[in-house]
N, C-alpha and C positions, 0 to 999 in steps of 0.2 A: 856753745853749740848744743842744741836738743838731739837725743836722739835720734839715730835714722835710719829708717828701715831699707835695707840693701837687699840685692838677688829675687826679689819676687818673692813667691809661693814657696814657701819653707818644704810644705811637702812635697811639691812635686818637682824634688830634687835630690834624690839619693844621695847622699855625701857618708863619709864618716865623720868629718871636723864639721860641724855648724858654730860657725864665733863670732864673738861679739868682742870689736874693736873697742879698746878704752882707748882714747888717741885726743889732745885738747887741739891739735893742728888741727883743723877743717880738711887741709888741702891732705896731707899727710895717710891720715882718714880714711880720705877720699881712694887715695892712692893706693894706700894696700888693701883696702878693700876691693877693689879693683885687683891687682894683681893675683889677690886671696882666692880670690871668686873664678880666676881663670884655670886655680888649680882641680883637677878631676874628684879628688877628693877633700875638697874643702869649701865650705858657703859662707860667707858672711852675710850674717842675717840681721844687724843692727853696727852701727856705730856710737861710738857718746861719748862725751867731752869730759865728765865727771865721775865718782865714784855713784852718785846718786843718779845718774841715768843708768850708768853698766845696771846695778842691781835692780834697777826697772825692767833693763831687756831681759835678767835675769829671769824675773817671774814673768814675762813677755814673751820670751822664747824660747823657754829652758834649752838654751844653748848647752855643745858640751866641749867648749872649750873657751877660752880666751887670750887674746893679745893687749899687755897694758903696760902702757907708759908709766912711768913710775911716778910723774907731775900731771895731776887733772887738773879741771877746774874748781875742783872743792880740797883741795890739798895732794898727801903724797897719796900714793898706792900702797903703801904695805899694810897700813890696818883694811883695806880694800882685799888683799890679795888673803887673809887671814879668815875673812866672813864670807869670801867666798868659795873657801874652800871649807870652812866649816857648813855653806848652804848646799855646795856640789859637790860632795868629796869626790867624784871619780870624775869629775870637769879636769882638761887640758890650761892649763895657767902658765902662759910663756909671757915673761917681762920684756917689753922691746924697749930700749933706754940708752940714751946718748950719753952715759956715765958707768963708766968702767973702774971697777975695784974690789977688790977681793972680800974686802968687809961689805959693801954694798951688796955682792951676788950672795955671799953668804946669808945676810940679812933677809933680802929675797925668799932664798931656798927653807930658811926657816920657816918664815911668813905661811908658806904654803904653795909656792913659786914651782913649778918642776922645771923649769931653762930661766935662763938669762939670756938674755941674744944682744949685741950690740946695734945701733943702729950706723949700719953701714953704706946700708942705701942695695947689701947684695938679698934681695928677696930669696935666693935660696937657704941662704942661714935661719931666714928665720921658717921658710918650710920644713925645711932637717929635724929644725927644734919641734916644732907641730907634732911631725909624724913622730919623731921618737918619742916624746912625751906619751902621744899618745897608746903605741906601743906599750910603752911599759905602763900605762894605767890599764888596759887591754887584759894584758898578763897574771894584773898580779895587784 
């Protein structure tokens, strides 16, 4: 899946969270971007299947957050999760991942990770993580 430009006109849309979905499911994707975008404070402004498209929307949209699977279609996420927060230090980086374990979130949160969220299918968990993330990058 190539990237894909979600939500329209980036600007003329006040948000706090603008993100860029790493998701290799199409439909998946599709779908929380979609429920993403119904949030008041939040856009998604690109989708993409790999680590090499996220880092395209990256200088494409300078997003200031993102949602990522920990499996793209160019491998894992965590050397992913590492350069880009070496590219966006004050970017939103919540892991959405269907693999639960304490060494895994911790690996994560090393990486550069601020949440872990399970994929539960409850979209509120993963807005909680958004907003608090974002929060405390906010603060501090």
């Amino acid at each position: 899946m190539a990237e894909a430009t979600i939500g329209g006109d980036p600007a003329a849309q006040p948000t706090s969270l603008r993100l860029v979905i790493g998701e290799n499911n199409t439909d998946l994707a599709m779908t929380l971007s979609l429920l993403l975008d119904a949030e008041p404070d939040i856009q998604c402004v690109a989708t993409a299947a790999s680590g090499a498209a996220v880092l395209g929307a990256l200088e494409k949209y300078a997003p200031t957050g993102f949602v990522l699977d920990l499996s793209l279609d160019d491998g894992s996420s965590l050397p992913l999760i590492a350069t880009l927060r070496a590219r966006a230090p004050r970017a939103v980086i919540v892991v959405h991942t269907g693999y639960k374990s304490e060494e895994l979130d911790g690996r994560c949160l090393r990486s550069g990770a601020d949440e872990v969220v399970l994929k539960t299918g409850d979209i509120e968990a993963l807005t909680v993580a958004l907003r608090r993330a974002a929060s405390k990058r906010a603060s501090g």
